[in-house]
TORLORO-791726 format. One record per residue (C-alpha): x, y negated, z negated; residue in one letter; residue number from 1. Coordinates in nm, 3 decimals. Each point is the difference from the previous one (the first is absolute). Layout:
! TORLORO-791726
- c1 / c2 / c3 / type / seq
- X / Y / Z / A / NUM
...
//
This chain:
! TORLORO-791726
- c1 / c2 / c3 / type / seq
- 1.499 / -2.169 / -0.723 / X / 1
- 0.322 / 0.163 / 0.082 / X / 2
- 0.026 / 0.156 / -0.320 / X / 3
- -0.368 / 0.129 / 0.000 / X / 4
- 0.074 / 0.164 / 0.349 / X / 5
- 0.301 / 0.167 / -0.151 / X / 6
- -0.187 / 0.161 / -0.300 / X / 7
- -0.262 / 0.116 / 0.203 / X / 8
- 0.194 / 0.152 / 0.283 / X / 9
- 0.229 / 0.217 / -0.312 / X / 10
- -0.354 / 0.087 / -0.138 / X / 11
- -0.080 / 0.167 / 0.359 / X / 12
- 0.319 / 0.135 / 0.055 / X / 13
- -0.026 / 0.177 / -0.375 / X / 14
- -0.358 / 0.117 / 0.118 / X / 15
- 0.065 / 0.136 / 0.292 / X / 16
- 0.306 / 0.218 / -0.124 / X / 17
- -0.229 / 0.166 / -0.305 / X / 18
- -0.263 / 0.045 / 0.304 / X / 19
- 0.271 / 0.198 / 0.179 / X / 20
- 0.146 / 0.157 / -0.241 / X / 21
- -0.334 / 0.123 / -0.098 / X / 22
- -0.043 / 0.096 / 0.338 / X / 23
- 0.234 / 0.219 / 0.017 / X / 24
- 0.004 / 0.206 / -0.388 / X / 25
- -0.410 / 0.049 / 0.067 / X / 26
- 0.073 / 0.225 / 0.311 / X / 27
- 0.274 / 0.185 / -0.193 / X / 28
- -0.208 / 0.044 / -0.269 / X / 29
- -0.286 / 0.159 / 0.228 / X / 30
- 0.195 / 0.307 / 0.036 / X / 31
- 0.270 / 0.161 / 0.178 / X / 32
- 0.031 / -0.183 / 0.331 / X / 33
- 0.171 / 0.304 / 0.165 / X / 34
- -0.318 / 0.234 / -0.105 / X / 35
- -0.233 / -0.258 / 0.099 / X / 36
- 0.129 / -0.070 / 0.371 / X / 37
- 0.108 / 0.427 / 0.066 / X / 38
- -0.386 / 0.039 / -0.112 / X / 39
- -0.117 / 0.334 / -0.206 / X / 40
- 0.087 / 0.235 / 0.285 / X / 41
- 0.373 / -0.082 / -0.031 / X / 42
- 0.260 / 0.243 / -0.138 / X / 43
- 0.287 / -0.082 / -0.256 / X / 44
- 0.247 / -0.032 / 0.283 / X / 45
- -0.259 / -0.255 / 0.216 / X / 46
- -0.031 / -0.226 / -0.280 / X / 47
- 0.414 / -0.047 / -0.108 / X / 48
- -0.042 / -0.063 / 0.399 / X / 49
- -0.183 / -0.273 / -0.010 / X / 50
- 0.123 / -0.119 / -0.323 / X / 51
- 0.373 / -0.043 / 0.144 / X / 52
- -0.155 / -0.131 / 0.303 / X / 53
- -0.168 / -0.288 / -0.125 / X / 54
- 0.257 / -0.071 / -0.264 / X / 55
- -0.196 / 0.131 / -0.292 / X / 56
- 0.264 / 0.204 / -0.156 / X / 57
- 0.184 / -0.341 / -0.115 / X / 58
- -0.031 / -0.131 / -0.336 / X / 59
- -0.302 / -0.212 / -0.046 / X / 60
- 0.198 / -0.343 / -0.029 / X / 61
- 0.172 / 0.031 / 0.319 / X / 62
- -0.309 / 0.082 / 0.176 / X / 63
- -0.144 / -0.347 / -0.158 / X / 64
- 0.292 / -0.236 / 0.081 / X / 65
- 0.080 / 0.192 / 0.344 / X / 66
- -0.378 / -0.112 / 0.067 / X / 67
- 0.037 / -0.326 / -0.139 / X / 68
- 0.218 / -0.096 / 0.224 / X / 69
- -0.090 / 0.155 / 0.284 / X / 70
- -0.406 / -0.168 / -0.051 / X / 71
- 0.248 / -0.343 / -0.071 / X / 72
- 0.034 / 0.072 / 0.381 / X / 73
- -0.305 / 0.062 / 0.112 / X / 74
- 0.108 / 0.383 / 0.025 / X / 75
- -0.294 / 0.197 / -0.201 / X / 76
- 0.105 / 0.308 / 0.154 / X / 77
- -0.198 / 0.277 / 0.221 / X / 78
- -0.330 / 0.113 / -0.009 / X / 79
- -0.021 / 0.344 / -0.127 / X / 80
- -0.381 / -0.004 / 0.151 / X / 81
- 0.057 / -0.203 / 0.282 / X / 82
- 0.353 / 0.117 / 0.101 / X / 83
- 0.068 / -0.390 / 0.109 / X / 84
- 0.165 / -0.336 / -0.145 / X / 85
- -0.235 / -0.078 / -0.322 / X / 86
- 0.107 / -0.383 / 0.088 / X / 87
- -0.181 / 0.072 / 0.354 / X / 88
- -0.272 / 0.144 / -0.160 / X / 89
- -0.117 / -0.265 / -0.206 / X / 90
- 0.096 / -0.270 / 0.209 / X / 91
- -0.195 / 0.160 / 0.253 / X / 92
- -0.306 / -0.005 / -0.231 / X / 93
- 0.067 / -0.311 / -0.175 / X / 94
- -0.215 / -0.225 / 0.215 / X / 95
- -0.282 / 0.209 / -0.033 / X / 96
- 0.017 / -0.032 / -0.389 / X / 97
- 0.101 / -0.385 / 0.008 / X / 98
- -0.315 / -0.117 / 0.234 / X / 99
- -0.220 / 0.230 / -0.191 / X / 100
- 0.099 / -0.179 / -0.343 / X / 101
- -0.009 / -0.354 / 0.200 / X / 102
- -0.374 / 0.102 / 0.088 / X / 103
- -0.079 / 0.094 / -0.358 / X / 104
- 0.152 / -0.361 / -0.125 / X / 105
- -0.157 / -0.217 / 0.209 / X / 106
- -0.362 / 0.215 / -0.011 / X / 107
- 0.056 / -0.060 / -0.413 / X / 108
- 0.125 / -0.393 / 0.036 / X / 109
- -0.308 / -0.094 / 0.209 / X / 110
- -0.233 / 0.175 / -0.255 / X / 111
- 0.139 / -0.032 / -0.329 / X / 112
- 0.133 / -0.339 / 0.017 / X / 113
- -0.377 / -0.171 / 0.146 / X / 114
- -0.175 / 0.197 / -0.299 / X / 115
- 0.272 / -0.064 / -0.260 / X / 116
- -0.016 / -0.396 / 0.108 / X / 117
- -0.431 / 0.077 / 0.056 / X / 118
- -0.018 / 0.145 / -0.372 / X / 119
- 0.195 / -0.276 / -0.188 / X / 120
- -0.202 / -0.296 / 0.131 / X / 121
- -0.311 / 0.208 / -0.155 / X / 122
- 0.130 / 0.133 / -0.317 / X / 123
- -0.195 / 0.199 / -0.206 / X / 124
- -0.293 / -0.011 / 0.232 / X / 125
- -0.185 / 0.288 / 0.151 / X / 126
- 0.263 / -0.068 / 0.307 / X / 127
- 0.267 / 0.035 / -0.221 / X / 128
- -0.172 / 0.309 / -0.108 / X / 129
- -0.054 / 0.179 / 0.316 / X / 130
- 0.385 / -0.106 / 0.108 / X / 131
- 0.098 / 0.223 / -0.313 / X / 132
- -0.161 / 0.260 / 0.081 / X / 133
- 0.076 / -0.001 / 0.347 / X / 134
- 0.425 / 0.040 / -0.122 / X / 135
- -0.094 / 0.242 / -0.290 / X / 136
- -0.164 / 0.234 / 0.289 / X / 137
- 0.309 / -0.064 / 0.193 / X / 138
- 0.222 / 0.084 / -0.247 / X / 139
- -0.126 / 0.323 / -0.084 / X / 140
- -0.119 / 0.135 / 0.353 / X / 141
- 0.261 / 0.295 / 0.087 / X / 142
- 0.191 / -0.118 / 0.311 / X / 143
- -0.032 / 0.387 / 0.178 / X / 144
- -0.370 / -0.026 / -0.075 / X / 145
- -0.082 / -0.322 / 0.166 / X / 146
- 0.214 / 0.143 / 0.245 / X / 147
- -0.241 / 0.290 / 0.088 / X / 148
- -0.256 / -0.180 / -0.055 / X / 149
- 0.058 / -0.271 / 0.263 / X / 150
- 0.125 / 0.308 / 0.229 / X / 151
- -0.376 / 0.149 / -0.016 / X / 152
- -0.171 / -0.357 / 0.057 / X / 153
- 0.237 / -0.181 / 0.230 / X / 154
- 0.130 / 0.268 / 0.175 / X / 155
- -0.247 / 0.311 / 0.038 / X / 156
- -0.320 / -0.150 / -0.040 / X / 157
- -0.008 / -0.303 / 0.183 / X / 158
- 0.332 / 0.048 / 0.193 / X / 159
- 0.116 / -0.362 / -0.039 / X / 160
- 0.404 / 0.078 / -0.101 / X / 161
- 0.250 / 0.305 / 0.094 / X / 162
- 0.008 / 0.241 / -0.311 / X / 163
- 0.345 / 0.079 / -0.003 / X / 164
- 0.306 / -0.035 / 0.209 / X / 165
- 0.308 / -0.235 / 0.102 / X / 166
- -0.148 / -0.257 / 0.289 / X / 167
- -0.142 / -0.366 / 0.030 / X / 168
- -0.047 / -0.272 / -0.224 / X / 169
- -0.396 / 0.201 / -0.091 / X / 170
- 0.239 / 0.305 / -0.184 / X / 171
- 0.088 / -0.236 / -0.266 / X / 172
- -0.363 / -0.129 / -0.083 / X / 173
- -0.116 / 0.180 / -0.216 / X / 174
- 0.310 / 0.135 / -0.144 / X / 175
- 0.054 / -0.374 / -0.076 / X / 176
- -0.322 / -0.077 / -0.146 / X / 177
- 0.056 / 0.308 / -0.227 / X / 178
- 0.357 / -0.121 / -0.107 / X / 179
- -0.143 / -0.321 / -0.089 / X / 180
- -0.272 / 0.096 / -0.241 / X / 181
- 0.291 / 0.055 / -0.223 / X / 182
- 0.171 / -0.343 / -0.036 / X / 183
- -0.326 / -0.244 / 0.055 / X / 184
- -0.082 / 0.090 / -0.340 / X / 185
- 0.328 / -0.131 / -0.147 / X / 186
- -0.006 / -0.289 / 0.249 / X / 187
- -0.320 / -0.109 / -0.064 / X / 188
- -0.011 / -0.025 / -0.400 / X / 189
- 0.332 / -0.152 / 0.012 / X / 190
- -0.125 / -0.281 / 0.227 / X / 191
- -0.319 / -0.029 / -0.211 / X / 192
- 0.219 / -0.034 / -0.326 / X / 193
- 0.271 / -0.264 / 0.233 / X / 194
- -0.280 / -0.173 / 0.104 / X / 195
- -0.218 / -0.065 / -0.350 / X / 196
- 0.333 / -0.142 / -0.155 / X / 197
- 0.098 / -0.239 / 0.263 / X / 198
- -0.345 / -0.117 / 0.021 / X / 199
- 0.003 / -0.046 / -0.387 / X / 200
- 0.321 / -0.186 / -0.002 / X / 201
- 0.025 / -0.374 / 0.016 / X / 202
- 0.126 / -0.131 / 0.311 / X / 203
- -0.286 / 0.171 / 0.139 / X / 204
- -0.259 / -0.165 / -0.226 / X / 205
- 0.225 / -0.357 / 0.134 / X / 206
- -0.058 / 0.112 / 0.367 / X / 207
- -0.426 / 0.066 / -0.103 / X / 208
- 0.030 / -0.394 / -0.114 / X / 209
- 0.212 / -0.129 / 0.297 / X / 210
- -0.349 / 0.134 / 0.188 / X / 211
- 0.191 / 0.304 / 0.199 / X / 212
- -0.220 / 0.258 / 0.182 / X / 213
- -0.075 / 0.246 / -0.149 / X / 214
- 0.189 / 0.230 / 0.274 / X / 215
- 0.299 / -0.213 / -0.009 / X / 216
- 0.023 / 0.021 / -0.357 / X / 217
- -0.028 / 0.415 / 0.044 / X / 218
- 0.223 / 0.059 / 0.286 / X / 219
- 0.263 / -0.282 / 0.027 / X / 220
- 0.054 / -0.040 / -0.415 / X / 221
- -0.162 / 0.300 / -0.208 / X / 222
- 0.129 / 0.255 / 0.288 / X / 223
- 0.358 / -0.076 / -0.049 / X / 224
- 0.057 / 0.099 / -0.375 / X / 225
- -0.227 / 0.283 / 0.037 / X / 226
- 0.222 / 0.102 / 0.296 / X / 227
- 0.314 / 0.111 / -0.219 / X / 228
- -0.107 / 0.297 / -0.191 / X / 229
- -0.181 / 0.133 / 0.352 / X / 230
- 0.294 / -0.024 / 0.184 / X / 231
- 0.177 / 0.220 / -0.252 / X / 232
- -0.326 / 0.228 / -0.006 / X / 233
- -0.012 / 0.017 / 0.391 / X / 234
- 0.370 / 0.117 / 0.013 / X / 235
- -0.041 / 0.251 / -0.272 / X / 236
- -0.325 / 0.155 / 0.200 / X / 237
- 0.182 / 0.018 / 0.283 / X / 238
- 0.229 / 0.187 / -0.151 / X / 239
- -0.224 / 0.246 / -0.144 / X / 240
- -0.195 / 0.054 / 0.322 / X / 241
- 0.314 / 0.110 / 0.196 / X / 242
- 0.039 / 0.254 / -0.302 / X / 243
- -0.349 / 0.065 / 0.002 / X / 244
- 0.007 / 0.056 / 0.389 / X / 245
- 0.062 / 0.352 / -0.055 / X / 246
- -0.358 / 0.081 / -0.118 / X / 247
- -0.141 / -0.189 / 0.284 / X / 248
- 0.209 / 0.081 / 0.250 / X / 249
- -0.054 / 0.389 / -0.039 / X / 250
- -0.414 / -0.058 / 0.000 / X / 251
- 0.041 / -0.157 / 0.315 / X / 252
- 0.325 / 0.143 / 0.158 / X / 253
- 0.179 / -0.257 / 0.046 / X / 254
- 0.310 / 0.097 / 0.076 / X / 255
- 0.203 / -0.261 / -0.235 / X / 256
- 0.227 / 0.043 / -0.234 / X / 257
- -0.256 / 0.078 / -0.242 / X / 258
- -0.107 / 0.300 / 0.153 / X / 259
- 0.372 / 0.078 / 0.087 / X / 260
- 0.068 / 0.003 / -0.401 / X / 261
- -0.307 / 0.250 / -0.012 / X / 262
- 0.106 / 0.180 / 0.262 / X / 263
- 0.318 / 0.030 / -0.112 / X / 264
- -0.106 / 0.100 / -0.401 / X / 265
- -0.167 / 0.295 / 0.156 / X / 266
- 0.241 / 0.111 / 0.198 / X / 267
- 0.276 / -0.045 / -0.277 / X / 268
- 0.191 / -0.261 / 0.237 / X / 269
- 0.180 / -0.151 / -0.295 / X / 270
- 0.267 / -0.223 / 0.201 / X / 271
- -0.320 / -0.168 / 0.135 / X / 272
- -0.175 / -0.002 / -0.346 / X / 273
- 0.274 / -0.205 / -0.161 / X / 274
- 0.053 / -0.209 / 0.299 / X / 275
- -0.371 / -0.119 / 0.014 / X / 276
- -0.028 / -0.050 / -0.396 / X / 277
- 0.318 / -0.180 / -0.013 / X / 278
- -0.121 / -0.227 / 0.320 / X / 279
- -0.336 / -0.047 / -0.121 / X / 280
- 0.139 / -0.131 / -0.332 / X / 281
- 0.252 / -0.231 / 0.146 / X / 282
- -0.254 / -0.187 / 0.187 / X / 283
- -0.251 / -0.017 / -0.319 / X / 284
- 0.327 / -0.142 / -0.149 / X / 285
- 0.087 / -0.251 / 0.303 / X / 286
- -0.385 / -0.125 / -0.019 / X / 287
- 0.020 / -0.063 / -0.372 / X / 288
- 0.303 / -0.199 / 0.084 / X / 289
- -0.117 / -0.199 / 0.240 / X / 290
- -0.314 / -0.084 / -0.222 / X / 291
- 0.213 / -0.127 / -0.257 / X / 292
- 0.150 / -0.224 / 0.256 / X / 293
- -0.327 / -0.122 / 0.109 / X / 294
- -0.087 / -0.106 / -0.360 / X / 295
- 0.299 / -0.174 / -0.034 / X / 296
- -0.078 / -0.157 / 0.294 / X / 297
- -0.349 / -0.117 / -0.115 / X / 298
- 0.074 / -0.048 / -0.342 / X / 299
- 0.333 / -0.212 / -0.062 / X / 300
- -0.035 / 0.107 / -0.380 / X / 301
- 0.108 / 0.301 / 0.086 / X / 302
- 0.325 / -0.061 / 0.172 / X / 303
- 0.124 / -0.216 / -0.337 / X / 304
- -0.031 / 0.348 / -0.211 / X / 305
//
C-alpha cells in the first residue's frame, strides 16, 4: 500500500508542476503583459512603467522560479484588477465555488447512480432504452443553455428561484442542477456497465441460490464492486465541475472563483489568471488522488501492484 501511495503522490506532484508551468508560459505567450495591463491609450514611457513595476523587464526564467516559489507560499502576488492580495481574493470566493460544485455532485449522485443501478437490472429493455437516452440528452445539452433556459422557466415565468446573485441556499439551485447535467451522464452509464458485470459474475449467481432478496443481493453485494470505478468517476466530475464553474457561475453571477477567472480574463488580471488555473488544477489533481486511494481501499488487488 505504502508503495502505491508513494507512486501516486510523485504522479501528482509531476502533474501539478506541468499544470503550473503551463500556467504560467500561456499568459506570456498571450502577449506583452506590460501592453496588455497600460491598455491601448498608454504611451512608450507608461508601458516600460509598468513593465519595471511589475517585474516584467526580467528574463522570463526568473519571473517563473521567482513565482514558483513565491505560489510554494501561498504568495500569488497582487491583483492588477483588483489592486488586493490574489490569495484573499480567491479565498474569499472559494466557498462560493466549493458548495456550488458540492450541490452539482450530490444533485448528479442521487440521479445518476438510481438510474445507472435502475437500467442494469432491466438491460436491454425499453427501460434500459429510455435511461440511454435520458444521458445521451444530458451529455450533449450546452450547460449556458440549460442555464437560460431554467432562468426563463424557474425564474421569470413562474418566479419559483432568484435568477442571479450571491445569497441563500435557493442561489445555488439551479446553478446546481445545471452543473449536474454534465456528470450524471458519465455516472450513470458507468454504474449501468458496474452493475451488469457484478450481476453476471458468480458469487452473485451463489447468493440467487442461497435464496437472497433480490435487494440485498443489489445493494449489500452487486453495489460494492460496482462502487470502485464510480468513486473514481465521482472524483474526476468533481473536478471538472469546479473547472467548469466558470461557465455557470458567470450565467448566474455567482461571484466564485469561476466568475473571478472570467472576470479577471477580461480585464487582463493575469496574476489572478494563473493563480485560479494553477488552483483549479491542483484540486482536480488532489481528487484524482484521493480516488485512487479509495480504490485501493475497496479493491485490495490494487494495493499488491
Amino acid at each position: 500500500m505504502l508503495t502505491y501511495l508513494f507512486r501516486r503522490t510523485v504522479l501528482a506532484i509531476l502533474v501539478s508542476v506541468t499544470v503550473l508551468t503551463f500556467a504560467f508560459a500561456l499568459t506570456r505567450l498571450s502577449g506583452d503583459l506590460a501592453i496588455s495591463i497600460a491598455g491601448p491609450q498608454a504611451t512608450q514611457l507608461d508601458i516600460e512603467i509598468i513593465r519595471k513595476a511589475y517585474g516584467l523587464d526580467r528574463p522570463v526564467i526568473q519571473q517563473f522560479f521567482d513565482w514558483v516559489v513565491r505560489a510554494a507560499q501561498g504568495d500569488f502576488g497582487q491583483s492588477y484588477f483588483f489592486r488586493e492580495s490574489v490569495a484573499s481574493l480567491i479565498g474569499d470566493r472559494m466557498p462560493i465555488t466549493l458548495t456550488l460544485g458540492l450541490v452539482g455532485l450530490a444533485i448528479a449522485l442521487v440521479v445518476g447512480l438510481p438510474l445507472g443501478v435502475l437500467a442494469a437490472m432491466h438491460e436491454n429493455t425499453v427501460t434500459d432504452r429510455a435511461i440511454g437516452l435520458v444521458a445521451l440528452i444530458g451529455q450533449a445539452m450546452p450547460s449556458f443553455w440549460l442555464g437560460l433556459i431554467m432562468m426563463l422557466v424557474f425564474g421569470l415565468k413562474l418566479a419559483w428561484l432568484p435568477i442571479s446573485g450571491t445569497g441563500g441556499w435557493e442561489y445555488y439551485v439551479m446553478p446546481g442542477i445545471v452543473l449536474s447535467f454534465s456528470a450524471i451522464p458519465a455516472l450513470t452509464r458507468l454504474t449501468r456497465a458496474g452493475m451488469i458485470d457484478a450481476l453476471a459474475s458468480d458469487y452473485i449467481r451463489t447468493a440467487r441460490a442461497k435464496g437472497l432478496s433480490r435487494a440485498s443481493i443489489v445493494l449489500k453485494h452487486a453495489a460494492r464492486n460496482a462502487a470502485m470505478p464510480v468513486v473514481s468517476i465521482a472524483a474526476v466530475q468533481f473536478g471538472f465541475m469546479l473547472g467548469g464553474s466558470v461557465v455557470i457561475e458567470t450565467v448566474f453571477a455567482l461571484h466564485g472563483v469561476g466568475y473571478l477567472a472570467w472576470e479577471s480574463i477580461s480585464k487582463n488580471d493575469f496574476p489572478t489568471v494563473q493563480a485560479v488555473v494553477l488552483l483549479l488544477a491542483v484540486i482536480y489533481v488532489l481528487l484524482t488522488l484521493v480516488a485512487d486511494l479509495a480504490n485501493a481501499a475497496l479493491d485490495p488487488r490494487l494495493r499488491a501492484q
